[in-house]
Every structure is written in structure tokens, then in C-alpha cells.
PAZAPA-4460 file (N, C-alpha, C; in steps of 0.05 Angstrom, whole numbers, plus 32768, in hexadecimal, padded with zeros to 4 digits):
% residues 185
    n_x    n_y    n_z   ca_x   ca_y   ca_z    c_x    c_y    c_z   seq   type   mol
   805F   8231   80D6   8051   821C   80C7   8033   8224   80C7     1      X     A
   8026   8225   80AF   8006   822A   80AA   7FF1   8208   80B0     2      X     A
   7FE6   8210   80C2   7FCC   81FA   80C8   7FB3   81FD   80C2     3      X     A
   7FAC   81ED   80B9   7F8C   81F7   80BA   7F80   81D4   80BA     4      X     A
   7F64   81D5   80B8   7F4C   81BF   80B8   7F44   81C9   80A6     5      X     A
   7F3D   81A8   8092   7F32   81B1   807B   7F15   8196   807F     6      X     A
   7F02   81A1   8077   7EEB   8184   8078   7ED7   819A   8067     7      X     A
   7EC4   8187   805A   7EB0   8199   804A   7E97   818A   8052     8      X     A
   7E7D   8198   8053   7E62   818F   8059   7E5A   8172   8055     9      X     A
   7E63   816A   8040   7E5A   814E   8034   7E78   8139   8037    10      X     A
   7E8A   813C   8050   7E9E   812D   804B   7E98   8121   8069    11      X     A
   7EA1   8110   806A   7EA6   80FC   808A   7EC8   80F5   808D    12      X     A
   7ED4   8111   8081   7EFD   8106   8079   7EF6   812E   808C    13      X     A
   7F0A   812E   809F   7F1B   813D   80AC   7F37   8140   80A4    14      X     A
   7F41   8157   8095   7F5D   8154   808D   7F61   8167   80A1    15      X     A
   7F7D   8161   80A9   7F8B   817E   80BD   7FA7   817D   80B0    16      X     A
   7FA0   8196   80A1   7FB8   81A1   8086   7FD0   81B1   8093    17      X     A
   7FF0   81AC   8093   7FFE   81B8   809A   800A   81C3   8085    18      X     A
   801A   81D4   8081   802A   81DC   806F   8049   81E4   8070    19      X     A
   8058   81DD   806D   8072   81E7   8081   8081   8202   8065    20      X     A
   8076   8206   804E   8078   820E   8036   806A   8226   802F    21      X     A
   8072   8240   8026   805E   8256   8024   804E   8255   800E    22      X     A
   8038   825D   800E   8027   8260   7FF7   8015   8279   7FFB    23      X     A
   8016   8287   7FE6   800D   829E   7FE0   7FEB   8294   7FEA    24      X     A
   7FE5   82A9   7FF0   7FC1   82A7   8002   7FBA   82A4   7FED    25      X     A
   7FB6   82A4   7FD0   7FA0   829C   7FB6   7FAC   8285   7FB2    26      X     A
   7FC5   827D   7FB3   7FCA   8258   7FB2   7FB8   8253   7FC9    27      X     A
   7FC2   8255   7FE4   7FBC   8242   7FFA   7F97   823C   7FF2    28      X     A
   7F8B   8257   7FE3   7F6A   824F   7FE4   7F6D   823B   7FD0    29      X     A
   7F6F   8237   7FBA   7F6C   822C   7FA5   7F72   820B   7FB6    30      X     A
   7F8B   8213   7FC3   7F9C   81F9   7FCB   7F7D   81E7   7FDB    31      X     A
   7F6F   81F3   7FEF   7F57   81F0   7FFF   7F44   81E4   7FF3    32      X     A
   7F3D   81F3   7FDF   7F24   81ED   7FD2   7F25   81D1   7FC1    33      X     A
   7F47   81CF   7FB7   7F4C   81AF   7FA6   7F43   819A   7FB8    34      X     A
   7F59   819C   7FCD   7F52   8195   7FE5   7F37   8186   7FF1    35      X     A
   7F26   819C   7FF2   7F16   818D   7FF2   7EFF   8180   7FE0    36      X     A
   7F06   8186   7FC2   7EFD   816F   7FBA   7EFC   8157   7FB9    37      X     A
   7F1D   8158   7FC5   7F23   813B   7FC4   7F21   8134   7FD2    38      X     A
   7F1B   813D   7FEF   7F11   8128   800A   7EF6   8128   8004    39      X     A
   7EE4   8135   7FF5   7ECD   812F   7FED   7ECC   810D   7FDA    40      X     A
   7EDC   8112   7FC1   7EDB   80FB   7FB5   7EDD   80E5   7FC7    41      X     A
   7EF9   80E1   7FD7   7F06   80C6   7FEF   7EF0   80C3   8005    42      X     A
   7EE0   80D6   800C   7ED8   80D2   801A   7EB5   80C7   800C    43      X     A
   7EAD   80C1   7FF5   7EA0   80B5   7FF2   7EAA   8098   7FE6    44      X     A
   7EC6   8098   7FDC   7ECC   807B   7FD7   7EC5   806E   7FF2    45      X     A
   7ED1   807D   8002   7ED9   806B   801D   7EBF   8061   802A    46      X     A
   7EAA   8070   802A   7E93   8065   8033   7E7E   8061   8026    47      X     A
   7E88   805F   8008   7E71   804B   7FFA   7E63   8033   8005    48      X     A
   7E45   803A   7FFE   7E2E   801D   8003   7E40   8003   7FFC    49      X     A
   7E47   800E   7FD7   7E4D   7FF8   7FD0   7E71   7FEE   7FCA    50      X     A
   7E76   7FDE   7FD6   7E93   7FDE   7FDE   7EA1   7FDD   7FBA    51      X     A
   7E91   7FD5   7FA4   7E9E   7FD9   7F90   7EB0   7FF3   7F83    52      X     A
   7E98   8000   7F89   7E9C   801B   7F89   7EAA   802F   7F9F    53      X     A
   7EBC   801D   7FAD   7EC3   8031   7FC6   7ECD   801D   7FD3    54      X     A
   7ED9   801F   7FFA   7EDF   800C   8008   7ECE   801C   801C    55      X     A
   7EBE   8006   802F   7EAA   8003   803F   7EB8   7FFF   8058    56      X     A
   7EB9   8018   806E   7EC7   8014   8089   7EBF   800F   80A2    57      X     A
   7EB4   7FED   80A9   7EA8   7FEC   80BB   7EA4   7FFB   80D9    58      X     A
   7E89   8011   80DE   7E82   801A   80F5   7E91   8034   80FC    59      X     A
   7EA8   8038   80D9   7EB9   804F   80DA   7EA1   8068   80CF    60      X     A
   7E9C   8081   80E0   7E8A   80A0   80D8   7E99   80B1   80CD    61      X     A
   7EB1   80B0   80D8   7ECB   80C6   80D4   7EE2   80BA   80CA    62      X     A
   7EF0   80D0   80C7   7F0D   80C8   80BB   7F16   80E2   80BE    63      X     A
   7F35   80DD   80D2   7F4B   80EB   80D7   7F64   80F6   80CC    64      X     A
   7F6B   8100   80B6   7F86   80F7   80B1   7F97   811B   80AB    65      X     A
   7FAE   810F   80AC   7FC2   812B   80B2   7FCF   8130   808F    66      X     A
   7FD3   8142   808B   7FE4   8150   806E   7FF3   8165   8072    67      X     A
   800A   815B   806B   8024   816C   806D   8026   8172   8053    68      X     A
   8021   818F   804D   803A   8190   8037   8057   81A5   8035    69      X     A
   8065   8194   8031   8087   819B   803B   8094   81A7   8024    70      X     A
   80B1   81A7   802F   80C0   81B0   801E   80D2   818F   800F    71      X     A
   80E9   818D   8003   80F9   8176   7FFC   8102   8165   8010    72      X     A
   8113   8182   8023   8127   8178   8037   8119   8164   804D    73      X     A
   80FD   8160   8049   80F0   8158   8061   80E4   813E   8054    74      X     A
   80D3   813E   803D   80D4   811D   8035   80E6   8113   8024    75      X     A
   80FA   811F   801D   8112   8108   801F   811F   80F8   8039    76      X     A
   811D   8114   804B   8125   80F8   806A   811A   80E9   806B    77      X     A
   80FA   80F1   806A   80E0   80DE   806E   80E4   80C1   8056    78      X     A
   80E4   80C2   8040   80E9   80B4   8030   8107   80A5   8035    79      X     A
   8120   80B1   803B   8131   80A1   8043   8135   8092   805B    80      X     A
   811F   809B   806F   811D   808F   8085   8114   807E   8087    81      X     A
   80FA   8078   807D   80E3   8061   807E   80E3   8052   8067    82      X     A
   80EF   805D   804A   80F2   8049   8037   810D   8049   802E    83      X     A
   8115   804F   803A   8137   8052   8033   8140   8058   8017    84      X     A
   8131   8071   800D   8139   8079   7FF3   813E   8096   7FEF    85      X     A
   8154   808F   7FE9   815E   80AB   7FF2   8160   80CB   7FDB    86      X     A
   8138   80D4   7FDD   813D   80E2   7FCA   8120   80F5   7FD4    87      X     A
   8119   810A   7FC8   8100   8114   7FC7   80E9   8103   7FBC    88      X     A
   80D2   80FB   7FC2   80C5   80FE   7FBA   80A6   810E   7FBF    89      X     A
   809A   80FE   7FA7   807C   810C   7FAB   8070   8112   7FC0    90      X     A
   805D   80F7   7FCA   804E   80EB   7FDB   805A   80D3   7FF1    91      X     A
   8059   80D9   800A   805B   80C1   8019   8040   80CA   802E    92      X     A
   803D   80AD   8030   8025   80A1   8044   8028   8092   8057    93      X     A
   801F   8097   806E   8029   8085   8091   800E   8078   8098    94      X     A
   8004   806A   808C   7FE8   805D   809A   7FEB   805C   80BF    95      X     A
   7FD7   8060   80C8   7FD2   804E   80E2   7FCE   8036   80E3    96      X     A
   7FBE   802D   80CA   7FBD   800B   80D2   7FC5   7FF9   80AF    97      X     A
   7FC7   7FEA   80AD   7FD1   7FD7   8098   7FC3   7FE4   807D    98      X     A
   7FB0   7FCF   8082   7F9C   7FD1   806B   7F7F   7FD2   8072    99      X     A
   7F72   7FE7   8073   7F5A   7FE6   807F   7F3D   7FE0   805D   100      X     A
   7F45   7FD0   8054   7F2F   7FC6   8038   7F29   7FB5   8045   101      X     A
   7F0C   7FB3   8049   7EFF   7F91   8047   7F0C   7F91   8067   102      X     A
   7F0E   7F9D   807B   7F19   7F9A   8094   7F09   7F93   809F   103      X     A
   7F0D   7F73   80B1   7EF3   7F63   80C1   7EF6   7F6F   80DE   104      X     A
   7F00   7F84   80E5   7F02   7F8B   8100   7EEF   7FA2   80FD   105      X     A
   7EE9   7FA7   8119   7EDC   7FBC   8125   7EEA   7FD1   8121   106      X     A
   7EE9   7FE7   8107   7EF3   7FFE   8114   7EEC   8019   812A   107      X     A
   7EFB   8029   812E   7EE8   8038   813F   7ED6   804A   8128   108      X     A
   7EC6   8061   8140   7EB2   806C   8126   7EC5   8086   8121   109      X     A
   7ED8   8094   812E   7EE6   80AA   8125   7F02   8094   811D   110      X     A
   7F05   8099   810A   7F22   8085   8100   7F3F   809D   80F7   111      X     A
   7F50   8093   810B   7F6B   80A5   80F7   7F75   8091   80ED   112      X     A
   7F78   80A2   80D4   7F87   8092   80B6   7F9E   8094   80BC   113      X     A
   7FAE   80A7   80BB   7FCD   80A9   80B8   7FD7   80C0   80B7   114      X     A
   7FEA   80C6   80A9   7FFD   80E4   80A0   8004   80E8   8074   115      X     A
   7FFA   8100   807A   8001   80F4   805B   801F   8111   805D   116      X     A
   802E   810C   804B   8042   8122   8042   8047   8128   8020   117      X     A
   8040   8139   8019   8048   8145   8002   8059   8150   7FFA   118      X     A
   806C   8154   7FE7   808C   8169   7FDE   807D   817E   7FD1   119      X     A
   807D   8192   7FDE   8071   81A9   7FD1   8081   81AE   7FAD   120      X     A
   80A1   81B2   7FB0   80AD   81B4   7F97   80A8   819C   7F86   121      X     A
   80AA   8188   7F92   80A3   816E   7F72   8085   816B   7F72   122      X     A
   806E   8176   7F7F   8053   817B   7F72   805B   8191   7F5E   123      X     A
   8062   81AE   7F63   806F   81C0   7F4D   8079   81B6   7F33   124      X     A
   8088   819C   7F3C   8098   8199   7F1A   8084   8180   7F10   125      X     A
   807B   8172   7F1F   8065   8163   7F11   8052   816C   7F01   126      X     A
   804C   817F   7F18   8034   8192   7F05   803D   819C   7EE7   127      X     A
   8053   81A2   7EE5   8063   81AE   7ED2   8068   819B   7EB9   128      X     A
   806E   8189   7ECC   8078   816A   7EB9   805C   8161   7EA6   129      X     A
   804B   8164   7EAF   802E   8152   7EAD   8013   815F   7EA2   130      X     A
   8023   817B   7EA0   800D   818F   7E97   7FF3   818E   7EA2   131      X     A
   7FF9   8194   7EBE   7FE6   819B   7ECD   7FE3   81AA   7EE3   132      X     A
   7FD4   81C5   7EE8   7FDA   81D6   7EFC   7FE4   81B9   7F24   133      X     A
   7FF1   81D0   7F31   8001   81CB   7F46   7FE7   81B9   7F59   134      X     A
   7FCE   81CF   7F5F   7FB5   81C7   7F6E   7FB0   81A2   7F5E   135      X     A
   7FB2   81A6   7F44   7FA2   8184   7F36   7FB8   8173   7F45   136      X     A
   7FD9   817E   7F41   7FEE   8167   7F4C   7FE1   815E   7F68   137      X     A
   7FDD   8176   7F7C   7FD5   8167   7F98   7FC7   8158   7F98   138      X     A
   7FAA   8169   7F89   7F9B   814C   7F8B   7F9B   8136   7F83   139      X     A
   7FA6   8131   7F6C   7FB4   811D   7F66   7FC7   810B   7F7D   140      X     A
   7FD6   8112   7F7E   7FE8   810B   7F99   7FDD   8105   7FB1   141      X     A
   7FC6   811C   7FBB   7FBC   810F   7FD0   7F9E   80F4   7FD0   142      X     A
   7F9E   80F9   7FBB   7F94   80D8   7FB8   7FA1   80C3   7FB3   143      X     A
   7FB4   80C1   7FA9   7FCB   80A9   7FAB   7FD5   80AA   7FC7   144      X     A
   7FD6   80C1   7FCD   7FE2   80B2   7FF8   7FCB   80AF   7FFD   145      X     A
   7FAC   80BB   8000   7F9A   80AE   8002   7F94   8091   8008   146      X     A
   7F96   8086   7FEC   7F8E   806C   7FE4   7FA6   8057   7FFA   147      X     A
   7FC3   8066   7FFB   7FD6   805B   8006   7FC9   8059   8027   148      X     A
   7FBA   806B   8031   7FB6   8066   804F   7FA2   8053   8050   149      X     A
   7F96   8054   803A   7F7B   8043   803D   7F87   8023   8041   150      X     A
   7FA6   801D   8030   7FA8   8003   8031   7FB9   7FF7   8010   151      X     A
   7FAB   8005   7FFC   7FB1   8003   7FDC   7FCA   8006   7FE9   152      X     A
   7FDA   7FF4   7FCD   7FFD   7FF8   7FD0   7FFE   7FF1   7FAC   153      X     A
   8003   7FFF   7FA3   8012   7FF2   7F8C   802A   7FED   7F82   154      X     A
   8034   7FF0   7F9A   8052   7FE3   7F98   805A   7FC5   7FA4   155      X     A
   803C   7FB0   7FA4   803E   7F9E   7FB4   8039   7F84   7F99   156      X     A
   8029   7F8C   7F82   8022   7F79   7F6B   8022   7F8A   7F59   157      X     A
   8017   7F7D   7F38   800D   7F89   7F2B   7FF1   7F8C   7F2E   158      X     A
   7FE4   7F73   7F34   7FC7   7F77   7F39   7FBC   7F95   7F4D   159      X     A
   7FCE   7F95   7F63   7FC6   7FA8   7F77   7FD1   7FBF   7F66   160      X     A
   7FE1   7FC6   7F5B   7FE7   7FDA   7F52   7FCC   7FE8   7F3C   161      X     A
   7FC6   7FD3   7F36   7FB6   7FD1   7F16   7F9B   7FDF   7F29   162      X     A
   7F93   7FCF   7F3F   7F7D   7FE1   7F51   7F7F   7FF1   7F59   163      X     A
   7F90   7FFD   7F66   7F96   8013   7F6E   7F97   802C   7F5A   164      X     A
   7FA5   8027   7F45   7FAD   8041   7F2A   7F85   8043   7F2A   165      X     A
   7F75   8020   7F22   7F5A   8038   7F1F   7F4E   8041   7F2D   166      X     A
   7F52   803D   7F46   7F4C   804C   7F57   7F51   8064   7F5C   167      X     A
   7F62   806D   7F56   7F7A   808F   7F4D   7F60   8093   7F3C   168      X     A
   7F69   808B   7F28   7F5D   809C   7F0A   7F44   80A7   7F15   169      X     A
   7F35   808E   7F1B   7F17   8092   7F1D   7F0C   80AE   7F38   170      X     A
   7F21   80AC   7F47   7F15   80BC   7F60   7F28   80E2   7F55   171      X     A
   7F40   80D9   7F48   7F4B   80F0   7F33   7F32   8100   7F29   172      X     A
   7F2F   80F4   7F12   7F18   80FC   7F02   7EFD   8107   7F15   173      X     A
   7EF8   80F2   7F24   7EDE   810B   7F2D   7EE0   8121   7F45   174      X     A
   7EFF   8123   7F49   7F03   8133   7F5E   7F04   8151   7F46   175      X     A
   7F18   8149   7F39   7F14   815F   7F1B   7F01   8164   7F14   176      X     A
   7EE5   8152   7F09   7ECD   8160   7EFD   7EC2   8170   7F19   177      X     A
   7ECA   8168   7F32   7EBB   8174   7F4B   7EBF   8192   7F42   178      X     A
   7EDD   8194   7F47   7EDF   81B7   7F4C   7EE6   81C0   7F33   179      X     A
   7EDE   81B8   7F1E   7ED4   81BF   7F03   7EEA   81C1   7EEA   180      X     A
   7F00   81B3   7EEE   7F1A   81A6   7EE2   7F15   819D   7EC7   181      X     A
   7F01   8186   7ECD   7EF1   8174   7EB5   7F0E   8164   7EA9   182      X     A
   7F10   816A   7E8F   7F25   8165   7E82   7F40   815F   7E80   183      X     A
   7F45   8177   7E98   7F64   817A   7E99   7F6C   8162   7EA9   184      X     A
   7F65   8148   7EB5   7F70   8133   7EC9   7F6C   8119   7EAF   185      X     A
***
């Protein structure tokens, strides 16, 4: 299994990336560099001034969180285990705590978020599906488990759903214009 730490100059998000899936050394860079645009983008939602624009983590400096990306055989257990659905999917997300938006407690200042897991093959066919290279699916994807550790569920209303999708789009889009996409999200 390939490990690495991924964090970039201007991020306060620590990812510790596993891979249980081979990828050719010019994927895995590409795979890195998406990567971290997108803990660049989350990690300024997350500690925006202004909570409109972001969620505000009381007394939280850091942020911890783990990324798996697997093969089928592994989040379908995961998925049949914990949601009892018994199939591959995309993205699943394990928060550490509920819902940390608007949270009146003390957090600590290094915070672990959770676990995120990715299907390496249905990012592939998404990408395929959606006309968009494999690297846009992750990041795509790993902002929807993102948003999922943060607390967003959109499987709980329409309203929350309705927040959450712009929340996607919006942190989508500028993770794309980051590493120079523009258009294609």
C-alpha cells in the first residue's frame, strides 16, 4: 500500500493519503497536485473570517483527516456495512464528530476530522460518464466527503441538500480555476 502526507504552504488541512490501488508515477503526481488544490480550497472554506463564506472552527489551527483510495471490493463492504447497501460506491465519509457548523463547543486546536474512502474504478467511470479527466472526479469527490466530515448531509432534507450541492459547486469551481482546469468543472 502507497502512503504519503499531503499539506501545501497555505493550507491548515493535513491529508495522510493511502492508496491500496496502483497508479502509474505521472498519475500518482497529477493525483497530488489535484489534491492539493483542494485541501487548499476546504481549507479556506473551513476557516473563513466570514462564516457565510465558509464554516468557522472554534480555537480549531489544524485539521487531520485520512484518504483512502481503494479498490470496489473494499467500499462495498464499507458501504454494506455501515449503510447497508450493498454495492460500490464513490465516496464514503466517517466523521469523528456529528456536525461540527456553528459548533458551540470548544474544539481542540489540532482537530481530526475523520476517514474519507474513494472507489478508485467508479472515479474512472465517472470520469468517463461526466466528461471529465479521473484527477477532476477526485476532486470532485473529495469535496463531497469533505463537506460530509464537516457535518453537510444531503441526504437528511432538501434544504440541506440544496446547501450542501452549493457548497460542492462553489469550492468545485475554484479548486479547478486553482490548478488551471477553468472550464472543464
Amino acid at each position: 500500500m502507497q502512503r504519503d502526507t499531503i499539506a501545501s504552504d497555505i493550507s491548515k488541512i493535513t491529508l495522510h493519503l493511502s492508496l491500496s490501488v496502483k497508479l502509474m508515477p505521472k498519475e500518482y503526481k497529477s493525483l497530488k497536485q489535484a489534491l492539493v488544490a483542494a485541501i487548499d480550497v476546504c481549507s479556506k472554506f473551513t476557516f473563513a473570517k466570514n462564516a457565510k463564506h465558509g464554516v468557522k472552527l472554534k480555537n480549531v489551527n489544524e485539521i487531520d483527516l485520512s484518504l483512502l483510495i481503494c479498490g470496489k471490493q473494499k467500499i462495498r463492504s464499507l458501504n454494506k456495512s455501515w449503510r447497508q447497501k450493498d454495492y460500490a460506491t464513490d465516496v464514503l465519509s466517517f466523521p469523528v464528530h456529528d456536525d461540527l457548523r456553528d459548533s458551540p463547543f470548544g474544539l481542540p486546536p489540532e482537530l481530526e476530522l475523520g476517514d474519507m474512502f474513494i472507489c478508485h474504478q467508479v472515479a474512472q467511470s465517472q470520469s468517463k460518464e461526466y466528461k471529465v479527466t479521473y484527477e477532476q472526479e477526485i476532486v470532485h469527490l473529495f469535496i463531497h466527503g469533505y463537506l460530509h466530515l464537516l457535518g453537510f448531509d444531503h441526504e437528511i432534507s432538501k434544504s440541506e441538500e440544496k446547501i450542501m450541492q452549493g457548497h460542492e459547486q462553489a469550492l468545485v469551481k475554484k479548486a479547478y480555476d486553482k490548478i488551471g482546469w477553468g472550464k472543464n468543472g
